[in-house]
C-alpha positions in Angstrom: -0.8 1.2 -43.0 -0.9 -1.5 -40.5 -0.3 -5.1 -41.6 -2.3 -8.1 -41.0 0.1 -9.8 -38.9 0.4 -6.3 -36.7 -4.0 -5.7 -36.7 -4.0 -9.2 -35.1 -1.4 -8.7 -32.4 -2.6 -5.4 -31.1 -6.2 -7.5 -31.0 -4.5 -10.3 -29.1 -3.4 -7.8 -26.8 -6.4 -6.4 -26.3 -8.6 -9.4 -25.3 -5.4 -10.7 -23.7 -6.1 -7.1 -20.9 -9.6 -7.5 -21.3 -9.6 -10.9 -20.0 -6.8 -10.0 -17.4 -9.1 -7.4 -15.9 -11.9 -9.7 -15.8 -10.0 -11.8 -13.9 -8.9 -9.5 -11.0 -12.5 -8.6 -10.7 -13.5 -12.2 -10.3 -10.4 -12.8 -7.7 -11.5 -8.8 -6.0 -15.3 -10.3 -5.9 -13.9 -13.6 -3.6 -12.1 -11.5 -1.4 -15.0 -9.2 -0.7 -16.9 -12.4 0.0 -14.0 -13.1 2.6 -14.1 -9.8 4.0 -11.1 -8.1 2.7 -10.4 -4.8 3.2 -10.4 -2.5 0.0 -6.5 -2.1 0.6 -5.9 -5.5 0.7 -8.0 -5.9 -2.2 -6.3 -2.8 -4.3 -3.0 -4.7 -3.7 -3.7 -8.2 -4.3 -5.7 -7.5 -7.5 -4.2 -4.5 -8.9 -7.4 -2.6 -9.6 -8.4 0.8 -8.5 -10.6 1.8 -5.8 -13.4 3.1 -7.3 -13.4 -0.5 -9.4 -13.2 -2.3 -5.5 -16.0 -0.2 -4.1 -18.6 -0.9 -7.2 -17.7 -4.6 -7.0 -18.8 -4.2 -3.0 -21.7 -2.4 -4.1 -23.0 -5.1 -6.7 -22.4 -8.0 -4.3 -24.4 -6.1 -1.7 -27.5 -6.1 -3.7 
């Protein structure tokens, strides 16, 4: 059984990726407003392609 001290550090963790990921999508949504390529995008921001390419699709709409 997990501990208290243990439930709250894999929680912190958690929200810590969550709010790491949000941030490469906000930094991958400015470069596709400065017309980076998905490459350039992949490797700055660490995110996948399929994650670039629907970021380019929801600014586009």
């Amino acid at each position: 059984m997990q501990t208290l001290a243990e439930i709250f550090a894999e929680l912190k963790e958690e929200g810590m990726e969550k709010g790491k990921k949000e941030t490469e999508k906000n930094i991958a949504k400015k470069l596709i407003q400065k017309d980076y390529s998905d490459e350039q995008i992949m490797e700055i921001t660490e995110l996948e392609l399929d994650e670039v390419v629907k970021l380019r699709k929801l600014l586009q709409m």
